[in-house]
C-alpha positions as CSV (number, residue, x, y, z in Angstrom):
1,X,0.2,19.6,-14.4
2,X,-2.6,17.4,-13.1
3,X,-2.2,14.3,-15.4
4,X,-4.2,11.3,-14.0
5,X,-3.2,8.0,-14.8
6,X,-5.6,5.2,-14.9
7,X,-4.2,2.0,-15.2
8,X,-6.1,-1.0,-13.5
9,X,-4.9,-2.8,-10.4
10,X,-4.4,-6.5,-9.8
11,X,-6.1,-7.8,-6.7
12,X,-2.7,-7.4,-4.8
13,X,-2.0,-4.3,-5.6
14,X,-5.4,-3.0,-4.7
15,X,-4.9,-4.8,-1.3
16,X,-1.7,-3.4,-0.4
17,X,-2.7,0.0,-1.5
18,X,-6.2,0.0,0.6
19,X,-4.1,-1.6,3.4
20,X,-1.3,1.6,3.2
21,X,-4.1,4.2,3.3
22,X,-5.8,2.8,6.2
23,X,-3.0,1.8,8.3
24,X,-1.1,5.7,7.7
25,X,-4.5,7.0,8.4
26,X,-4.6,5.3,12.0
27,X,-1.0,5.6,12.7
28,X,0.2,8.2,10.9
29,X,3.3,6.8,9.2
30,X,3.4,4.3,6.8
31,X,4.1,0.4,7.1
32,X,7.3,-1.2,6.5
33,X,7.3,-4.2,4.2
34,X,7.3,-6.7,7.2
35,X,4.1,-5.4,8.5
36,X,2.5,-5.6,4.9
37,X,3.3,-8.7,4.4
38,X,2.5,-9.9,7.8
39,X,-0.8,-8.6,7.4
40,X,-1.8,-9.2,4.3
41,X,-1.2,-13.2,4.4
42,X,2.0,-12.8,1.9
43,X,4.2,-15.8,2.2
44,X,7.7,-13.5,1.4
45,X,8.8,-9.9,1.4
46,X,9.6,-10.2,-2.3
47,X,6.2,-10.5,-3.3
48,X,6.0,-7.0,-1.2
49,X,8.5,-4.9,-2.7
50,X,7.2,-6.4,-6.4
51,X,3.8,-5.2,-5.4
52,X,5.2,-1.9,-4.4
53,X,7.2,-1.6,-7.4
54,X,4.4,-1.8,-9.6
55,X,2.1,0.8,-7.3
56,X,5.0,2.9,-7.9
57,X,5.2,2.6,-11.6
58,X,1.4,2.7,-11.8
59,X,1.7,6.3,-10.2
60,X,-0.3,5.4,-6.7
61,X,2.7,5.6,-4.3
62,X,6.4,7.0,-4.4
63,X,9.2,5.2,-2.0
64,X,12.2,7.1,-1.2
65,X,15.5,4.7,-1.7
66,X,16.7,3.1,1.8
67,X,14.2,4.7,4.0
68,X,12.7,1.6,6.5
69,X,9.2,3.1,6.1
70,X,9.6,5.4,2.8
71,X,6.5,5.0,1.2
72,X,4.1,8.0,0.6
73,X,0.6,7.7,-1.2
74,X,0.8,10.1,-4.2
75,X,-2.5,12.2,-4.9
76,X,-3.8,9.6,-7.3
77,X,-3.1,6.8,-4.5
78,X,-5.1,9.1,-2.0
79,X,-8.3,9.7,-4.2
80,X,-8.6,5.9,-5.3
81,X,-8.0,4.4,-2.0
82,X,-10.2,6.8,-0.3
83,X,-12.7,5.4,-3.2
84,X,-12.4,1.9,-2.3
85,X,-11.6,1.5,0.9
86,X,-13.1,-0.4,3.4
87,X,-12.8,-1.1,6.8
88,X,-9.5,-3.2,7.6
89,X,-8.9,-4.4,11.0
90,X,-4.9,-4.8,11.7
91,X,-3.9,-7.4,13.1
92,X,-6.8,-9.5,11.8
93,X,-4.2,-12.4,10.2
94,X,-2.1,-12.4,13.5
95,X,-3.0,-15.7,15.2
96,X,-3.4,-15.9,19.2
């Protein structure tokens, strides 16, 4: 049963989920919430896993209970952030 579920995405959200595809497709494995935070400019971890929560819900990522780095696109979170993303550079919010 192929039911797609289109519900829209907040700026964060959208983000976080271009930033998962792209960072699993150059390293293979998926971010912790540290990293995505760190990357992405957040100022606490909290806004992270409230982000992720709602992906979740939304039906563009599962995260397996207590796993560091447990987060998995779903099919629906493959096709859209295919669709929109772009180029990200990690790394690029680090400061020298």
């Amino acid at each position: 049963m192929s039911q797609e579920i289109k519900l829209p995405l907040t700026e964060g959200q959208e983000k976080t989920l271009r930033f998962l595809s792209g960072y699993m497709a150059e390293k293979s494995f998926p971010p912790t919430i540290t990293e995505i935070q760190k990357a992405l400019g957040f100022k606490n971890p909290g806004y992270v896993h409230k982000i992720l929560s709602y992906l979740e819900k939304k039906g563009y990522i599962v995260r397996k209970k207590g796993e560091h780095r447990g987060v998995r696109l779903t099919e629906l979170g493959e096709r859209v952030s295919h669709a929109r993303r772009q180029p990200y550079l990690f790394g690029s919010n680090e400061k020298s």
